[in-house]
N, C-alpha and C positions, 0 to 999 in steps of 0.2 A: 676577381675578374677585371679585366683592363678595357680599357675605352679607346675608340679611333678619335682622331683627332676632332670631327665636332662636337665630344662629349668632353672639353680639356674646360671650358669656361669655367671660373669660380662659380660659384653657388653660394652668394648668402644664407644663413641658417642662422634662425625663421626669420620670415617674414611678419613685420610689427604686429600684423592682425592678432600672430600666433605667441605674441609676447605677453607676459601677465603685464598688469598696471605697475605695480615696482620697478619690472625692467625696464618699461617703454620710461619711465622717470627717472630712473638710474643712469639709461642710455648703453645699457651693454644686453647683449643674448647671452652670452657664456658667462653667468653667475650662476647659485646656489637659485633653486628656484626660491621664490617668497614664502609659499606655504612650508616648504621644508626650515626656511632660517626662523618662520615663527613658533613649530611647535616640536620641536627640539634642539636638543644642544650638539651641533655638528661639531664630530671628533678631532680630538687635534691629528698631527700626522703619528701615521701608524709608523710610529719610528723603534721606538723604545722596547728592547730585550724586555722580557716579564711583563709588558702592559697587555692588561686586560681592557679585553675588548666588554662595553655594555652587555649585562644580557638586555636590559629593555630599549629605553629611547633614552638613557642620560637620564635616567627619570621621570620623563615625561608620560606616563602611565599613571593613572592612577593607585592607589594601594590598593582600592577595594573598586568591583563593579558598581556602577552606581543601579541606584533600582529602577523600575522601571514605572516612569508616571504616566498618566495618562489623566486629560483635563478637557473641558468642553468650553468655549465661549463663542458669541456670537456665530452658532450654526454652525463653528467647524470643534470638529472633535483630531486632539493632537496626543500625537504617540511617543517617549522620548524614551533612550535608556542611556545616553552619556555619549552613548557611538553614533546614533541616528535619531531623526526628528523627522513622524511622518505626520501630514495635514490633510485630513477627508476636510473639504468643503460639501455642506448637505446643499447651498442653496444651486452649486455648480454640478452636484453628483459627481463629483471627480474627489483623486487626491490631488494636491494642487502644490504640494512644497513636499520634498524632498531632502535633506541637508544630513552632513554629515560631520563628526570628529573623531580623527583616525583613530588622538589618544583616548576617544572613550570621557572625556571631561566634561562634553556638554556645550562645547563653544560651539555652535553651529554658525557656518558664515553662507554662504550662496548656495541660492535654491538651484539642486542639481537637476530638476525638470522643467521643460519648456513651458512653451504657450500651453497647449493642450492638456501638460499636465496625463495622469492615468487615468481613463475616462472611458466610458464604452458608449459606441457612434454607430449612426446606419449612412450606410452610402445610398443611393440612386441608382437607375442605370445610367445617366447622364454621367457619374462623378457627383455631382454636388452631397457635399458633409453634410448629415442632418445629427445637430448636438442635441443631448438629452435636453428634456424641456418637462418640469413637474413643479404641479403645483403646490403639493402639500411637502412641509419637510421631513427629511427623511427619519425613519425610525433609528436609534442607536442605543445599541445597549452594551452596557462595557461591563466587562467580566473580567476576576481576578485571580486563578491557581497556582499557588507553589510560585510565586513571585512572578508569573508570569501573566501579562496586557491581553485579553482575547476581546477587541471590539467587533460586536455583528452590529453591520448595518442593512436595513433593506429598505432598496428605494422605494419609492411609489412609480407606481405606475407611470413606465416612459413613454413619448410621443414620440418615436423614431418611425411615424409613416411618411411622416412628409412635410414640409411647411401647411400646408392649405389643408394638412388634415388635423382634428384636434384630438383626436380618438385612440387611447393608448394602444400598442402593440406587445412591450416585454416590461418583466418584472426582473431585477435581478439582486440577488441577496450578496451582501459583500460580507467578508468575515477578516478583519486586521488583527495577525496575531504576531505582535512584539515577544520576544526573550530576552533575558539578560543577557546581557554582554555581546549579544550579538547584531552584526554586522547588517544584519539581513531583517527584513518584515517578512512574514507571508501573507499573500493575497489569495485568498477563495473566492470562485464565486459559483453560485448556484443562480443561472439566468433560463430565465422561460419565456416561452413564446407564447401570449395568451389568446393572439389570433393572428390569422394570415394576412393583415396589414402589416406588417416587418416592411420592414425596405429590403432591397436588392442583396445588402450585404449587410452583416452587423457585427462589426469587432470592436477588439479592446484595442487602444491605443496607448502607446509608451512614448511620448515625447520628452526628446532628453535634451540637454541645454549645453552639449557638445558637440563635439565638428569631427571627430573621429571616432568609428566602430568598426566592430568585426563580430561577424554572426558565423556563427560554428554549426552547420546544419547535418544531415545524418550523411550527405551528397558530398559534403566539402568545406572549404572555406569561403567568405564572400566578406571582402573586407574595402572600405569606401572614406574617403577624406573629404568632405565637401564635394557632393555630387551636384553640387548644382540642379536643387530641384529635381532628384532622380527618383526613381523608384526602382524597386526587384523584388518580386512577387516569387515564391517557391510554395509548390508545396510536399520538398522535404521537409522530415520532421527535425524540429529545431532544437539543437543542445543545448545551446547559449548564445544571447547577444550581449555584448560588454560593450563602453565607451571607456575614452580618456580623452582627458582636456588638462591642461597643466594647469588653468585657473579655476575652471567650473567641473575637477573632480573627474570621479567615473562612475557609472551606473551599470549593473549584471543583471542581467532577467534569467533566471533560470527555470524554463516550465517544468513542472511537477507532474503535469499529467497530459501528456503529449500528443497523443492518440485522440484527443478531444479539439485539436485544435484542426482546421479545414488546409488553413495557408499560412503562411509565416512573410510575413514582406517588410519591407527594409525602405526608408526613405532618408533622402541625404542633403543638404544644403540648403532647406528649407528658412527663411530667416524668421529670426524673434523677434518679440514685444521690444527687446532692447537692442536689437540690429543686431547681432551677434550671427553665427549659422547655428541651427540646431539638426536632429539626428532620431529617428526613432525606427520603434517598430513596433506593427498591427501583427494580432494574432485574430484572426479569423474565425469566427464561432457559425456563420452562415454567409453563403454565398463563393463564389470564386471571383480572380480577375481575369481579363482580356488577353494579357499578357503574363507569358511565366519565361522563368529563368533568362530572364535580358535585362540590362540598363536601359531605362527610356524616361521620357520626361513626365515626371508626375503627372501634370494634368491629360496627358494619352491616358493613362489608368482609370477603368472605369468595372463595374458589374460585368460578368458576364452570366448570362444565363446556363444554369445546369442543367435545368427539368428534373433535376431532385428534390424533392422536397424537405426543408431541414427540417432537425433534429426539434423538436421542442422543448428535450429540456437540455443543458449543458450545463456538467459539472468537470469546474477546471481550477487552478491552483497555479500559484509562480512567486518564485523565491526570487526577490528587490533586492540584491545587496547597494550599498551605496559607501563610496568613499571619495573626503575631502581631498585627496594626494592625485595625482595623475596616474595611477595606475588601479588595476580592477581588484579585488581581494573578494570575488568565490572563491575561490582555491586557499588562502590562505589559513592557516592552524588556528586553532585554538585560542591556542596562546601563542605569542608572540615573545622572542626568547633572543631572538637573531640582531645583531648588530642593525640598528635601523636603516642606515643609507645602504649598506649592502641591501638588505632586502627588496629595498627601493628600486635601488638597481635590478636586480634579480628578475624582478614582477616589471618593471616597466622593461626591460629588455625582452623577456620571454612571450608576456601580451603588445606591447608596441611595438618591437621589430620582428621579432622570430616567426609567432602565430599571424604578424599581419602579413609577410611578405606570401605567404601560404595562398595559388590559386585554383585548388585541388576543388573547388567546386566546379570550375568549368574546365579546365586540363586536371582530371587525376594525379595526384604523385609531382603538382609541378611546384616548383617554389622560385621566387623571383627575388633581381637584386634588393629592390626597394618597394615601397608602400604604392597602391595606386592611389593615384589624386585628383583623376582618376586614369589618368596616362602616367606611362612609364617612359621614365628616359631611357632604355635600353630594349625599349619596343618589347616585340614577344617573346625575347630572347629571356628562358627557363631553366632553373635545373644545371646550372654552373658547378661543375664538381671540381673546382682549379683556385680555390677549395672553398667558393660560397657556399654552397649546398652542404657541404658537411659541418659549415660552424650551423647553421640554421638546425640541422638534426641535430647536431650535438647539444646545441641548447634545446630543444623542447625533448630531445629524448629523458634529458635531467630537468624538465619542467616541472614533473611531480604531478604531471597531468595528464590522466591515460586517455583522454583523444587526440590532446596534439601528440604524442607517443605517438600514437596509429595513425598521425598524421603523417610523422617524421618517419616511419614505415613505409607508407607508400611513397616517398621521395626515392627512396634506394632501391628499393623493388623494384620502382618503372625503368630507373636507368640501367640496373642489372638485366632488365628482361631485353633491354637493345643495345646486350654487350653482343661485341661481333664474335665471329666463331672463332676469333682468335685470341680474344678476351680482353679486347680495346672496350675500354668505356665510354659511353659518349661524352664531348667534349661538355655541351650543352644541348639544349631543345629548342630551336626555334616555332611557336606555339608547338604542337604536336607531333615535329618532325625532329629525329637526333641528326645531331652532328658530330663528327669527331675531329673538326678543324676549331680552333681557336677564331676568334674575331679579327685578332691581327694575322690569319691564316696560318699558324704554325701549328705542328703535333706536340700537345704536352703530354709531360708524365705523370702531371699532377689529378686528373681525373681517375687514374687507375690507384694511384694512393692515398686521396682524397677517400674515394670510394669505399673502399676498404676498412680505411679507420673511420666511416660515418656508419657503415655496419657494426662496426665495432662499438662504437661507442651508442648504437640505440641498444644492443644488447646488456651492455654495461648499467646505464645508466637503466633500463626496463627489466632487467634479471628474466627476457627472454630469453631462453639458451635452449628451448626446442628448435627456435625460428633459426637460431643458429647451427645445430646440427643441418636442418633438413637443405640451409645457404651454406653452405659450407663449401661443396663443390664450386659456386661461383667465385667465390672467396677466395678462392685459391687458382683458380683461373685467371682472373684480377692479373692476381699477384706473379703467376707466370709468365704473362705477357709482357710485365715488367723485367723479370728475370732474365727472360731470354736475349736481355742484350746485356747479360753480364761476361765482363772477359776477362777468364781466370787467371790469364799472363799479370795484367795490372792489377787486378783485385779491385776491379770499377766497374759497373753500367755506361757506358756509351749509350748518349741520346741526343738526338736531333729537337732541338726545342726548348723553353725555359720551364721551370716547374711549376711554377705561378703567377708570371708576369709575363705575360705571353707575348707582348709587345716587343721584349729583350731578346735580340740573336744569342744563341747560347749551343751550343754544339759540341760534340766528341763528349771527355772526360770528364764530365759540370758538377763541379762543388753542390747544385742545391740538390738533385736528381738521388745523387748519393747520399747526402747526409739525410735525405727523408728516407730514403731507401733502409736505411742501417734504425731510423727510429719505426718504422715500421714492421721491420725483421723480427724487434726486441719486444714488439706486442702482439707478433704475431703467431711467434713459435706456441708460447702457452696456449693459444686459440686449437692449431692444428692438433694439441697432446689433450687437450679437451674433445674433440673430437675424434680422437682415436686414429689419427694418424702422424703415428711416432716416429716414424721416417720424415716425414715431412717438417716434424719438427725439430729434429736433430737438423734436417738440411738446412733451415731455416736460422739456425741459431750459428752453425758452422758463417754462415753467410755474411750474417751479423758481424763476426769477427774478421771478417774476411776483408769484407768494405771498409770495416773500421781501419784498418791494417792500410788499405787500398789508400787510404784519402789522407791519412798521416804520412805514407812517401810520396805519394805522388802529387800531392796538391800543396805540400806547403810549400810557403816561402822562402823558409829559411833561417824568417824574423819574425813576424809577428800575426799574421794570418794565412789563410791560406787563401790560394787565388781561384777565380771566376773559373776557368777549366783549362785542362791538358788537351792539346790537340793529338792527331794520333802520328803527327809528325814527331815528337817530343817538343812541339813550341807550346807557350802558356799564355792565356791572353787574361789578363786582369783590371777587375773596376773596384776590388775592394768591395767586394759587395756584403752586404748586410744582414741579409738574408741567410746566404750558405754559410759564413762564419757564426752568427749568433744560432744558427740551427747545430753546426758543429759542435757548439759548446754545449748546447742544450740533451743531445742525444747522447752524450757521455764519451765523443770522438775523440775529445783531445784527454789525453792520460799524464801527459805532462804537466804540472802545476805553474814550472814556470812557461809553458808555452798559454796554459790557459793568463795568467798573469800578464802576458805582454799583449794577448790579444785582446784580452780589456780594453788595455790601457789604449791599444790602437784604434777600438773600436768607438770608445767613449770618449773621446776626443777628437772623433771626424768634427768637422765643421757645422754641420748640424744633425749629428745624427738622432738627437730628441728635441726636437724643434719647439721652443714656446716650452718644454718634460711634457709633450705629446706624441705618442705614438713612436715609432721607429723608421730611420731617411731608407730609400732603398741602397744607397750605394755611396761610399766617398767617392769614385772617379763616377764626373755626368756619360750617360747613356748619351751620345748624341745621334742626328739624322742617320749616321751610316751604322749604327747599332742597334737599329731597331727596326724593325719589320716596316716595310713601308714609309720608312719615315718617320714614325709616327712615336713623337717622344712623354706621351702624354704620362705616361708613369713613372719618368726620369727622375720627378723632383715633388717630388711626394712623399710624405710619411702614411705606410701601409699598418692597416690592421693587423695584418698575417704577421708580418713580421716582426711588429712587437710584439706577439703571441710569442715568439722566437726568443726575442730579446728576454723577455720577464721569467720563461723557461731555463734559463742558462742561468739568470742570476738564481731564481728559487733552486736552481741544482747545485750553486756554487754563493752562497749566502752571506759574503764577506758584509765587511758594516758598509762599506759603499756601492758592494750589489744592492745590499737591502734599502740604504738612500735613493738609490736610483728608482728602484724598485716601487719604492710607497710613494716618490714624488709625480711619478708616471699618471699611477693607477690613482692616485686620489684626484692630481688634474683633470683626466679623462672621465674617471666617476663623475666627479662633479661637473664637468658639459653635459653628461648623459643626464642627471638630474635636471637639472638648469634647463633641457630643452626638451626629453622625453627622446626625441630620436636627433640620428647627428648623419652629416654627411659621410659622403664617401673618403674619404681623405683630409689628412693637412698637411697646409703649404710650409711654406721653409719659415715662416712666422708661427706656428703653430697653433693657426686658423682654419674653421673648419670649411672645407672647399669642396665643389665639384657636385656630385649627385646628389640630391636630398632625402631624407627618408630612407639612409641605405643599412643594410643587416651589420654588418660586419664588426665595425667598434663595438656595438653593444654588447654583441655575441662574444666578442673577446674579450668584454671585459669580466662577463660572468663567468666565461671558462679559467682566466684569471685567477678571478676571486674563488671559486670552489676548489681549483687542482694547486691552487701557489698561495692563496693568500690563508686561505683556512689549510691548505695541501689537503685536501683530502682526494687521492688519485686511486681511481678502482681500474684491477686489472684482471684478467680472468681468470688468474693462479694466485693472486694476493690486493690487498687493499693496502695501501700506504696513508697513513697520517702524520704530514710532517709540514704543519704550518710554517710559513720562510721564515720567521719568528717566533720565540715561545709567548703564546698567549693563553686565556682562556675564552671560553669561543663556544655557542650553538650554532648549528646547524641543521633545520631540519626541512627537507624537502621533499613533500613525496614518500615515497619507502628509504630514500638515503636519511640515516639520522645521526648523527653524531655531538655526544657532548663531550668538550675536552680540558684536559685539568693537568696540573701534574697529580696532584692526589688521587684524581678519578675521571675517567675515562670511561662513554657508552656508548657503543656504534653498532650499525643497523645498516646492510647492502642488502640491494634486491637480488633476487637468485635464490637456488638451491647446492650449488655445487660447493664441495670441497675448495677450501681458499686459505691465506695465511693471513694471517693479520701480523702490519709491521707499525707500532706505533713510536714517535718520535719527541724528541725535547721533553723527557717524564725524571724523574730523578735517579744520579748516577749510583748505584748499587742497589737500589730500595727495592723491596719485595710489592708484588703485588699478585692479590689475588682475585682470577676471574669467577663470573659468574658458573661457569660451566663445572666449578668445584677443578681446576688446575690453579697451581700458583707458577708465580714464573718473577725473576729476576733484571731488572734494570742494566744494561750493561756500562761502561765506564764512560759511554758519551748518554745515559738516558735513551737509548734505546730497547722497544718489548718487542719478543714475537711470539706469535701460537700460532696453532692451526684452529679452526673452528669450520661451522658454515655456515655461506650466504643466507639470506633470510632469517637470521635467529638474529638476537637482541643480544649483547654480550657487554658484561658493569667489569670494570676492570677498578678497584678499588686499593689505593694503597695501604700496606700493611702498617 
């Protein structure tokens, strides 16, 4: 998505607040965060033929889970197991400390709960908090099964009627149960109402000792950066609320038993005992609020009267996970097997950018450029398919998490249900309304391809392939209205408009229009012959070769790339752009070795075309005022997302040792900003600093699209799966139903789906026999190349002989 000219200002990224204590003393934002440089050994560069990638953290794992203690002193009773340290205070009726160690060792550093701490409180109808108040101390009995911590505790009798009353109201029984090795405590609690002195309202409370969440409700998303003293009361039923702080960790609340809970509310910007912002959320066992589904200022929130009478007893449950790293791990395995900063990246990408930009609790199906903060710099403007919107699906559809899947569902669905009858996609959504004009007022083509391949890849990556029979007609209507400006004299689409850069005049026969055109064709045919129409797919493949055909005479140079576009006068007008050339290479356009060879060379030695080894320039020749819509040159001088997705794609296609230098020096740079800050802006400038909108989807999301399809290669298509790391390495991967472990001796991969597929796997050894699980053997060809057929969803050991 492109920006009008008030949105060109730089953007530092972060702001000191948002720096750990090492940076702000270091004096740089773009390092290695501190928690990461302390508790593993970051990799050298992924350079080297044959290096193996860690399966742990370098080490930094312990060999053995440690077990699980549990100890009492002075009134509080503490829970440890290597990974997490929890702390009941009997004299507070709270747990009061929280901490955690990623690697399981036991180092616990900051308590990742606020003031408040887990606690269960009655409100007022005025508002005023009334905290437990008891006199005798609590009962606690701790229990020991099969290695695992079971502590019950039960208060005594709570005073939540009121300040000026002294007369207990509820009893509630707690139950802390630790396991080994895990991530997570659970919390029971069996609380009763022993008379109708209760206050107005009586919930648990989750105060957490970070500045950003996102609560995942049954309604939507609702996600908040320092709300400055806000609140938001729902009462849908709630999935999950997570935090991340890049110095104080993240916290996951996951209820267990949902149905028991009244309201779920969220509060934001709240400050701590150590000035910091903290972040929580109330689960509601009695009473309602004032206000639902709005932001408003905490102290508005108050009781509202129901004239029901609650429940007197309530049994409810909730899974703590807690982790010292900035990103959340409910979701994460078992075991831990994967390359550490990859994973890092992975999980703070998919929870910090992808699931936060998500505002499907109050627009359905919308997803936004960046985080709210709780304004956005591109106002209500939703649902960019030019091609924001499809890196956003495409990362949570390979989340490995089947609500943001169903999230990244309804993103496609709403913009296909307001394709026009001619099967223009919307451009974007401004709040609830579509549009199919670009910001800089131009028609792209990039929504109706964008579109297409974000259907595609939620299919892909969720092995839905009903959802895709039953969209398949849309799918293809898409793709028509694309079609229909192709002209079979030149063997090109003619369009009016830029593909992705919408700011840029681009008209007639345009390099990027077509080379997405031709990578699109090539993932599309196998879709239509899955679907059972074979016609459509022979057209579709003829087509492919067509445009291929089309953009090798008519767009090259002559010398060393190919130009900006053909007019239909036969004149050319050209920027040397970045974009159509490194997508040309990427889609397999150019067949020539030495034309691919020159256009390297031409491209990697524009003047900056990897500015600072971040990211990729749009163009050797500047876009100026009279080439861009309006005026408006604010994406002239910029290194884009998208199109180092382009860039990284041509070299993983074409893997010379100096693609693959370019290649690792890129992605390890840009990895490590993503570490180093959690989320990164919109762009960088010709320094290769990061600039412009804060909080924004796009780098993160490329980098993990990156790392799964080029750095591990593992590319799933709807007729075959390829595994062809840019490098021969050994390497786990497991996310979700995607699983893959990779060797040259042995080899085990797992796609979601049920259909009939090939499997092509890469870099294994030249002649060697191997034999699969499925009782086939099959032979190595003279570059280490296997193929079979098999099918999606089965597990398949590929083991050499």
């Amino acid at each position: 998505m492109s920006s009008s000219n008030k949105w060109q200002k730089e953007v530092a990224l972060p702001s000191i607040k948002h720096l750990s204590r090492r940076q702000i003393l270091a004096g740089t934002a773009l390092v290695m965060a501190s928690t990461l440089n302390s508790r593993c050994n970051i990799p050298e560069a992924f350079a080297s033929p044959g290096r193996v990638l860690p399966h742990s953290t370098s080490g930094a794992l312990p060999a053995a889970p440690m077990p699980v203690h549990v100890r009492q002193s002075g009134g509080h009773t503490i829970l440890e197991n290597g990974f997490i340290h929890v702390e009941f205070d009997a004299g507070k009726a709270a747990i009061t400390k929280l901490a955690a160690d990623f690697f399981g060792r036991g180092l616990y550093q900051n308590n990742l709960l606020g003031r408040d701490g887990i606690r269960l409180e009655g409100v007022t109808a005025d508002g005023a908090i009334i905290e437990p108040r008891i006199q005798a101390e609590s009962a606690v009995t701790v229990g020991q099964k099969k290695k695992m911590a079971r502590v019950e505790i039960t208060l005594p009798p709570i005073n939540l009627a009121g300040p000026a009353d002294g007369s207990a109201s509820i009893i509630s029984h707690w139950t802390i149960v630790l396991e080994p090795a895990a991530r997570w405590f659970e919390l029971q609690l069996h609380t009763h109402m022993i008379n109708d002195r209760h206050p107005d309202m009586v919930r648990l409370r989750f105060g957490c000792n970070q500045w950003f969440f996102n609560a995942l409700y049954d309604r939507g998303n609702m996600q908040r950066i320092e709300g400055l003293s806000q609140a938001f009361c729902s009462h849908s039923p709630l999935h999950v609320f997570y935090t991340m702080d890049r110095e104080n960790g993240s916290i996951s609340i996951v209820p267990q038993q949902p149905d028991a809970i009244l309201e779920s509310n969220l509060f934001s910007g709240t400050v701590s005992q150590w000035g910091s912002s903290e972040c929580g959320l109330d689960q509601v066992f009695c009473g309602t609020s004032n206000i639902l589904d709005s932001w408003v200022p905490l102290k508005n929130i108050h009781p509202a009267g129901s004239g029901k009478p609650p429940r007197r007893s309530i049994v409810t449950a909730f899974r703590v996970y807690a982790s010292d790293m900035a990103f959340p791990v409910h979701t994460l395995p078992p075991e831990i097997t994967m390359e550490f900063n990859d994973l890092a990246a992975l999980y703070t990408t998919i929870y910090g950018s992808s699931a936060g930009v998500l505002g499907s609790y109050q627009i359905p199906g919308s997803a936004y450029p960046n985080l709210a903060t709780p304004r956005r710099p591109y106002g209500d403007g939703n649902s960019f398919f030019d091609p924001d919107a499809w890196e956003t699906v495409s990362a949570l559809s390979y989340s490995g998490d089947p609500l943001l899947a169903r999230l990244a569902r309804q993103v496609v669905e709403r913009s296909g249900k307001y394709m026009s009858h001619e099967g223009q996609i919307p451009h974007n959504f401004n709040g609830k309304v579509p549009t199919d004009i670009a910001i800089s007022g131009a028609t792209q083509s990039g929504p109706n391809v964008f579109w297409v391949m974000a259907c595609m890849d939620y299919v892909l990556g969720t092995g839905d392939e009903p959802w895709l029979k039953s969209h398949y007609p849309l799918i293809k209507k898409a793709v028509e209205w694309l079609l229909a400006r192709y002209d079979p004299k030149v063997k090109l689409v003619k369009f009016t408009g830029s593909l992705f850069i919408d700011v840029f005049i681009r008209y007639g026969y345009t390099l990027d229009t077509n080379m997405a055109t031709v990578g699109l064709l090539e993932l599309l045919a196998p879709v239509s012959e899955f679907c059972g129409d074979l016609a459509g797919a022979h057209r579709y493949r003829e087509l492919h070769h067509a445009i291929s055909e089309g953009i090798r005479a008519q767009l090259w140079n002559g010398k060393d790339h190919f130009v900006t576009q053909r007019n239909t006068n036969g004149t050319v007008r050209d920027f040397v752009d970045y974009d159509g050339n490194f997508g040309a290479l990427a889609f397999g356009v150019v067949d020539d070795p030495t034309w691919r060879a020159a256009m390297f060379s031409r491209l990697d030695n524009g003047p900056h075309t990897h500015p600072g080894g971040r990211g990729t320039w749009v163009s050797e020749k500047y876009y100026g005022p009279a080439d861009c819509y309006h005026g408006n040159t604010g994406d002239s001088a910029t290194a884009m997302g998208r199109i180092w997705w382009l860039d990284m794609k041509a070299r993983h296609r074409y893997p010379t040792i100096s693609n693959c230098n370019m290649f690792n020096r890129t992605y390890d740079n840009i990895r490590g900003d993503l570490l180093g800050n959690t989320w990164l802006t919109e762009r960088y400038n010709v320094r290769g600093q990061c600039i412009r909108t804060p909080y924004y989807h796009e780098y993160p999301e490329i980098v993990y699209r990156v790392m799964r399809t080029m750095r591990y290669g593992i590319d799933v298509y709807m007729d075959r799966v390829v595994i062809r790391p840019i490098e021969p390495v050994t390497f786990d991967f497991h996310v979700g139903q995607l699983h893959v472990t990779y060797g040259r001796d042995r080899v085990t991969v797992q796609i979601p789906g049920h259909r009939k597929i090939r499997y092509e796997i890469f870099h294994l050894t030249p002649h060697a026999g191997y034999r699969i699980s499925n009782g086939l053997s099959v032979k190595a060809d003279a570059a280490g190349r296997v193929e079979f057929q098999g099918n999606a969803g089965l597990t398949y050991v590929m083991q050499k002989i």
